[in-house]
C-alpha positions in Angstrom: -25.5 -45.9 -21.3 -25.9 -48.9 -18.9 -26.9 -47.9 -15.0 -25.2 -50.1 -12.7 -26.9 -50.4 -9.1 -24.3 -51.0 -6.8 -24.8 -51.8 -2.8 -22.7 -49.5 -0.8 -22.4 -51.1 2.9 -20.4 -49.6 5.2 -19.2 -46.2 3.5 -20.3 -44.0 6.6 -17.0 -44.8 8.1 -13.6 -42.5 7.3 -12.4 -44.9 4.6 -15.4 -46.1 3.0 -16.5 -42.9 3.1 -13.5 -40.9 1.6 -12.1 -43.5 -0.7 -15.0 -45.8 -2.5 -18.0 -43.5 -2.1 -16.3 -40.2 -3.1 -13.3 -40.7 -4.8 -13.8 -43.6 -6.6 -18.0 -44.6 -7.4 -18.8 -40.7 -6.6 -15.6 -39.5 -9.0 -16.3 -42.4 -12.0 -19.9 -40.6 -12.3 -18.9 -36.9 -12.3 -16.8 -38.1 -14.8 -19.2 -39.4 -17.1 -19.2 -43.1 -16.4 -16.6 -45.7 -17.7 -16.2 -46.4 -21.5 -16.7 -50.5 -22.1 -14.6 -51.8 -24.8 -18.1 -52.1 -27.0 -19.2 -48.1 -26.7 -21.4 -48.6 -23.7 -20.8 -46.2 -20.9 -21.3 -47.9 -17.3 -22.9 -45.3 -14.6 -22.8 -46.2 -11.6 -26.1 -45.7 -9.4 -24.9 -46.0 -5.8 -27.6 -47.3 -2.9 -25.6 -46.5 0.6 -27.2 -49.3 3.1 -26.7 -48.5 6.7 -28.1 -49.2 10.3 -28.4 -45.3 11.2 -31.1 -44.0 8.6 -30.4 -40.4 9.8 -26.4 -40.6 9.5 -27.1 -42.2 5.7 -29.9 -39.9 5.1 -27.2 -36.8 5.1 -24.7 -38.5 3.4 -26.9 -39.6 0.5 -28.3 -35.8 0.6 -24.7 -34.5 0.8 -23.0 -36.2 -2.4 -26.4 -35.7 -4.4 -27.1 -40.0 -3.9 -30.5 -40.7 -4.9 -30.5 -44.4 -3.2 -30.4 -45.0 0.6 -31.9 -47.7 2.8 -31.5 -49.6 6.4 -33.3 -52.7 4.6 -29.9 -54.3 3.5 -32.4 -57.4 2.6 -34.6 -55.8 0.6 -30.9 -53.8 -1.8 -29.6 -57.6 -1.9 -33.4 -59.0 -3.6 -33.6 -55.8 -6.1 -32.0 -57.4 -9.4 -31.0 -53.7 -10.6 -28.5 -53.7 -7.9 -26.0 -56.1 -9.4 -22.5 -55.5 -7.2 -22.4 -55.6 -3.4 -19.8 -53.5 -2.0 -18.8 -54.3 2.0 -16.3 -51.5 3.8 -17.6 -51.9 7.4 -16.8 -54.8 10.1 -13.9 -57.7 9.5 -16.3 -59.3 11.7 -19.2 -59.5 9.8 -17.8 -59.8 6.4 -17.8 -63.3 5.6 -21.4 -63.6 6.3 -22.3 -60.6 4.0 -20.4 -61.5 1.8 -22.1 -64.7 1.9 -25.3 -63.1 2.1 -24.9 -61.3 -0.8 -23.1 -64.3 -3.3 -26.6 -65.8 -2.4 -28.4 -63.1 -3.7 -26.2 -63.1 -7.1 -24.4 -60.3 -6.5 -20.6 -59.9 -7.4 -19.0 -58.8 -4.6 -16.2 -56.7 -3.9 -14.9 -55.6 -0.4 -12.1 -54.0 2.3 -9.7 -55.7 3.2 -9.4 -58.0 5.4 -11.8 -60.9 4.1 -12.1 -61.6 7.4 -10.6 -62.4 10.5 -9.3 -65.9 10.4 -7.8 -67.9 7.6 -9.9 -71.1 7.9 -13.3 -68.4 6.7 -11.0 -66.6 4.4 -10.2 -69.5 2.1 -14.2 -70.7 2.5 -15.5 -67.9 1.5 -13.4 -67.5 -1.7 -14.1 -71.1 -2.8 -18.0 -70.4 -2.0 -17.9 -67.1 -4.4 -15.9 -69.5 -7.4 -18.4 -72.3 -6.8 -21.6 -69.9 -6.9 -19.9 -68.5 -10.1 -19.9 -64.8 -8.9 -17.5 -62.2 -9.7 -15.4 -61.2 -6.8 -12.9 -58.9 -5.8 -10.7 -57.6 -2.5 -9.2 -53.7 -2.2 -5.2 -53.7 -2.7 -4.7 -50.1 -3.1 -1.0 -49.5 -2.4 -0.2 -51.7 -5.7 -1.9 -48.4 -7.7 -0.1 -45.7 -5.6 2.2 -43.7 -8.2 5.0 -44.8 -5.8 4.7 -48.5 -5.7 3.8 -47.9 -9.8 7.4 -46.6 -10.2 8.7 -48.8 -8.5 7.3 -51.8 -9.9 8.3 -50.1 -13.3 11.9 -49.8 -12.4 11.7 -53.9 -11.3 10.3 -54.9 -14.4 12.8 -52.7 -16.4 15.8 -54.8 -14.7 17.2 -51.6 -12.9 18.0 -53.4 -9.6 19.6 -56.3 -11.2 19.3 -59.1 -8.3 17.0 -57.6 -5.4 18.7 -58.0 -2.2 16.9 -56.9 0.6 13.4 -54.5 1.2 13.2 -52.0 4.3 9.7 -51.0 4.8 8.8 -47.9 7.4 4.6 -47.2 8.1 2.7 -45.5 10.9 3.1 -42.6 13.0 2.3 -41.5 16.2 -1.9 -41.8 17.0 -2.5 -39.4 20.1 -3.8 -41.3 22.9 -7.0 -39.0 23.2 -6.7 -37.3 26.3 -5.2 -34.1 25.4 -5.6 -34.4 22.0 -8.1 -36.4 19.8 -7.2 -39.5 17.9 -7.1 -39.8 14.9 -8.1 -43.1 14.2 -11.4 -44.8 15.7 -10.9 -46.8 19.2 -11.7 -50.0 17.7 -8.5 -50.4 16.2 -6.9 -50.8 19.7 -9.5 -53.8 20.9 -8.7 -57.1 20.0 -12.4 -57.9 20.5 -14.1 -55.3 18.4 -11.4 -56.4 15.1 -8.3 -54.4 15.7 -4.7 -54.9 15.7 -1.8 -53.9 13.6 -0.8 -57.1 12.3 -4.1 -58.2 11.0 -4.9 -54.3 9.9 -1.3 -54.3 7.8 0.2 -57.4 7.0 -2.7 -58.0 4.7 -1.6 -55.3 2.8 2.6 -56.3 2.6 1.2 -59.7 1.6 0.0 -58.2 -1.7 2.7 -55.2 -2.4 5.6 -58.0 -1.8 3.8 -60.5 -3.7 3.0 -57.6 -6.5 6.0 -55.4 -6.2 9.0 -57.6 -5.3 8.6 -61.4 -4.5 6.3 -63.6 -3.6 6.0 -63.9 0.4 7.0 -67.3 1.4 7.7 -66.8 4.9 7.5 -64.6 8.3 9.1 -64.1 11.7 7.1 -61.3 13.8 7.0 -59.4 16.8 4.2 -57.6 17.7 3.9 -55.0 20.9 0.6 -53.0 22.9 3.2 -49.9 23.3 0.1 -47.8 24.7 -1.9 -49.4 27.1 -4.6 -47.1 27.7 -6.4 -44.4 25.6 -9.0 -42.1 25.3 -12.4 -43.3 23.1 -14.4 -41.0 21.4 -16.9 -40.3 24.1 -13.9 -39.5 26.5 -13.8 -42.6 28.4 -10.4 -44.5 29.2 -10.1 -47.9 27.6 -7.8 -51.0 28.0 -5.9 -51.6 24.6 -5.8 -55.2 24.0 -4.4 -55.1 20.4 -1.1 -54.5 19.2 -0.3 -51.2 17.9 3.0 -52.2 16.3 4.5 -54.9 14.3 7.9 -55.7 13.3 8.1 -58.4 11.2 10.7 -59.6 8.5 9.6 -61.6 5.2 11.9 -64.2 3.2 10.7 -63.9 -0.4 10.9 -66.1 -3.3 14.9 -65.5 -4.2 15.8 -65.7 -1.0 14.9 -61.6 -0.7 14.9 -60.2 2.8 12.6 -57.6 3.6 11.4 -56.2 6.7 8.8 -53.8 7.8 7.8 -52.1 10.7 4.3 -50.7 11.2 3.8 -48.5 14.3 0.8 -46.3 15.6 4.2 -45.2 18.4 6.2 -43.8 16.3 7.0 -40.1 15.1 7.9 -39.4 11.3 11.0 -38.6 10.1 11.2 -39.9 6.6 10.4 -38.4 3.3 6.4 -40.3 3.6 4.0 -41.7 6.1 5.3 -45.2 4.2 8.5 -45.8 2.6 9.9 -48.7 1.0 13.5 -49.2 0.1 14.5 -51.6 -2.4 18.8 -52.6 -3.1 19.5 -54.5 -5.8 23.7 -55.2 -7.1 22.8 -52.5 -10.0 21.3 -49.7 -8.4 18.5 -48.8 -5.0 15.3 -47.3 -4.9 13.1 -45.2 -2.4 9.2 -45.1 -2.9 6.7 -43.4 -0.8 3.1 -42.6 -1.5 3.7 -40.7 -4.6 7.2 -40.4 -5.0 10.0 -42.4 -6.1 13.7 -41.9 -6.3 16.7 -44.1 -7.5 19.9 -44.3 -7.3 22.1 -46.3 -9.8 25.6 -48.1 -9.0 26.8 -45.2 -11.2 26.1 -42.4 -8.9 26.3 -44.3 -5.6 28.9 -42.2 -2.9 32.1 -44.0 -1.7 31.6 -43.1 2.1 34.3 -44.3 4.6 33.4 -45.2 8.2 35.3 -42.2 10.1 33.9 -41.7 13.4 36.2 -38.9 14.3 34.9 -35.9 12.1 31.6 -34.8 10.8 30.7 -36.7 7.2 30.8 -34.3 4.8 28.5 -36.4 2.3 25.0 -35.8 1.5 23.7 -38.5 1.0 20.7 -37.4 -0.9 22.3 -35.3 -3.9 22.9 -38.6 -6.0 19.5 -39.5 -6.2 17.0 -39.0 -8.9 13.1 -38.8 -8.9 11.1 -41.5 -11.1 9.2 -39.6 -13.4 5.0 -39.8 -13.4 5.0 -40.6 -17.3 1.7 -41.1 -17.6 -1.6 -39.8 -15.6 -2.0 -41.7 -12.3 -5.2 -41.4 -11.0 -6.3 -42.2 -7.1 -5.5 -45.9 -6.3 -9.2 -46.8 -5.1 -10.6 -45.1 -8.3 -8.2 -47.1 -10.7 -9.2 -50.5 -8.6 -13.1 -50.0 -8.7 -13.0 -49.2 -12.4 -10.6 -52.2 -13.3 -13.4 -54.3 -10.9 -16.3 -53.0 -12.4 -14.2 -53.5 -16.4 -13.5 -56.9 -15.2 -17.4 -57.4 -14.3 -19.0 -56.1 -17.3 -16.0 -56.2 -20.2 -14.3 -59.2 -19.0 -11.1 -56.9 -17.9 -8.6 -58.7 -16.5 -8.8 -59.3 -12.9 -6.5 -61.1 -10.2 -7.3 -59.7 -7.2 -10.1 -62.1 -6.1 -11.0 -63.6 -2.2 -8.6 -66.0 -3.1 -5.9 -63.1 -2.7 -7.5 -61.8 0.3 -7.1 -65.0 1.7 -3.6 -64.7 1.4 -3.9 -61.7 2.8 -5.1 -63.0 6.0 -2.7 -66.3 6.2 0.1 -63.6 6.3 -1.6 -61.9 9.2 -2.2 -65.5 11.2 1.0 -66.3 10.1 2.3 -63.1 11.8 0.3 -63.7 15.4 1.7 -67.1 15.1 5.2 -66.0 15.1 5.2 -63.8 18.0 3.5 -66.1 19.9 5.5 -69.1 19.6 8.5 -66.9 18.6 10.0 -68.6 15.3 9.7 -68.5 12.0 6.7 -69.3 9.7 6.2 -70.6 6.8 3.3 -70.1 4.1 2.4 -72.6 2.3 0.2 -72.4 -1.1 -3.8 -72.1 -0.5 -5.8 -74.6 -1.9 -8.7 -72.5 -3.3 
């Protein structure tokens, strides 16, 4: 058995917390580690770094962690600690991650890399020059929705993909009557937030991934909610955007479109849903589901205004089987990075994709500001 010290920064938060300490690093050791290719079983041996000893203090206490300290320093210079992990501020990333490249460390983080593409695409061509092993989270590609639905792309069941319509968000209480239920931050421009540069990091890679590359955007972005509630009760002024509604042209000249909203009330099978049409048949995918619908068993409706359709229009679809075990998406990603560190796994999902991750996003603010079309043209990193 090999220990692995890995550098937890940042997991005090909701998703750090949740997703990478206890679901993923937490869940590979209560399974017994990760089998290498050679025998060896990797176990990793968490240390969560954080500014507020008492807040890590009970975590670490809580989830049975042996490792905590404030001294982020003093994790980076301890050569047992061999992966830096980073899930706290967009705004300090580049500099830890930096920070921690210096030190040795492979380093894998949140997304996004950072908040502007000019220290995106730096800090992915400072980790391939230092030599490091480096990674960014994309875990939508490992939901078992977006699986099947890569499955039935690869399988040819579309036939020529026409068009992707994308629906996200729901509706985040303002915090007066009733708490929020996600962190006041995300509504300040200053403090990191904003839809487009919270989400369209993540279409980047599930178009790229699931579909067709992304080689262009037009986007319109909107601060529906002006004021809300913080967490101590005080009213703020939102200067992010809380929605985004952008349309992509992919490679194949494939339309999709998306719409992410924080204003909106859920109606739809998921909290996201993707529809793909292809000539041969259409597919719907949310978080764990997927249904198709081939040009076998698609209705013949006719447009009759004048009496009540009679059709139900979701009899003649089918549900994409699992066929195989699909474990949590941030699990499968950490073990993949952690194979591709140790076993030489394959790995693609470096800075250099986060960086396309944020061009997307710039791309996006870009667009509704000057209102027009944008293109996105290849990174050279």
């Amino acid at each position: 058995m090999k220990k692995v010290g890995i550098i937890m920064h940042g997991v005090t938060g909701r998703m750090g917390m949740n997703q990478h300490l206890i679901r993923s690093v937490l869940a590979i050791r209560a399974q017994g580690g990760l089998a290498l290719s050679d025998g060896t079983v990797l176990m990793p041996d968490p240390i969560i770094v954080g500014r507020n000893e008492a807040k890590i203090a009970a975590l670490a206490a809580k989830h049975d962690v042996e490792r905590y300290t404030t001294d982020l320093d003093a994790a980076l210079a301890d050569p047992y600690n061999e992966i830096f992990f980073d899930a706290a501020s967009t705004q300090l990333r580049p500099g830890l991650l930096r920070k921690a490249i210096d030190a040795g460390k492979h380093v894998y983080c949140e997304k996004p890399v950072s908040e502007g593409l000019e220290e995106a695409v730096e800090i992915a061509r400072y980790a391939k020059e230092k030599g490091v092993k480096n990674g960014i989270v994309h875990d939508k590609l490992d939901l078992p929705g977006l699986v099947k639905l890569k499955r039935l792309r690869d399988s040819g069941f579309f036939g020529e993909i026409l068009s992707v319509k994308g629906e996200f968000g729901y509706w985040v209480f303002e915090g007066d009557w009733m708490p929020a239920q996600r962190p006041s931050w995300n509504y300040r421009v200053e403090d990191g937030g904003g839809m487009v540069s919270d989400m369209l990091c993540h279409w980047r890679y599930v178009l790229d991934n699931v579909i067709a590359p992304v080689k262009s955007v037009s986007c319109t972005t909107a601060t529906h909610i002006p004021e809300r509630v913080d967490e101590n009760g005080k009213t703020y002024k939102c200067t992010a955007d809380d929605a985004a509604y952008a349309t992509f042209m992919l490679e194949g000249d494939i339309v999709a479109h998306i719409n992410s909203s924080w204003c909106t009330r859920v109606r739809r099978d998921d909290l996201v849903t993707f529809q793909v049409d292809g000539t041969l048949g259409s597919a719907v995918a949310g978080l764990h589901s997927c249904y198709s619908q081939h040009r076998v068993n698609t209705p013949k409706p006719v447009w009759n205004p004048d009496e009540p359709n009679t059709l139900d229009f979701y009899e003649n679809w089918e549900e994409v089987p699992d066929n195989a075990v699909l474990d949590n998406g941030f699990k499968v990603q950490w073990e993949q990075f952690l194979r591709h560190v140790f076993d030489g796994g394959e790995w693609s999902y470096d800075l250099a994709e986060g960086a396309k991750g944020v061009q997307l996003a710039e791309a996006g603010y870009q667009s509704a500001k000057e209102r027009r079309w944008i293109d996105l043209p290849a990174l050279d990193i």
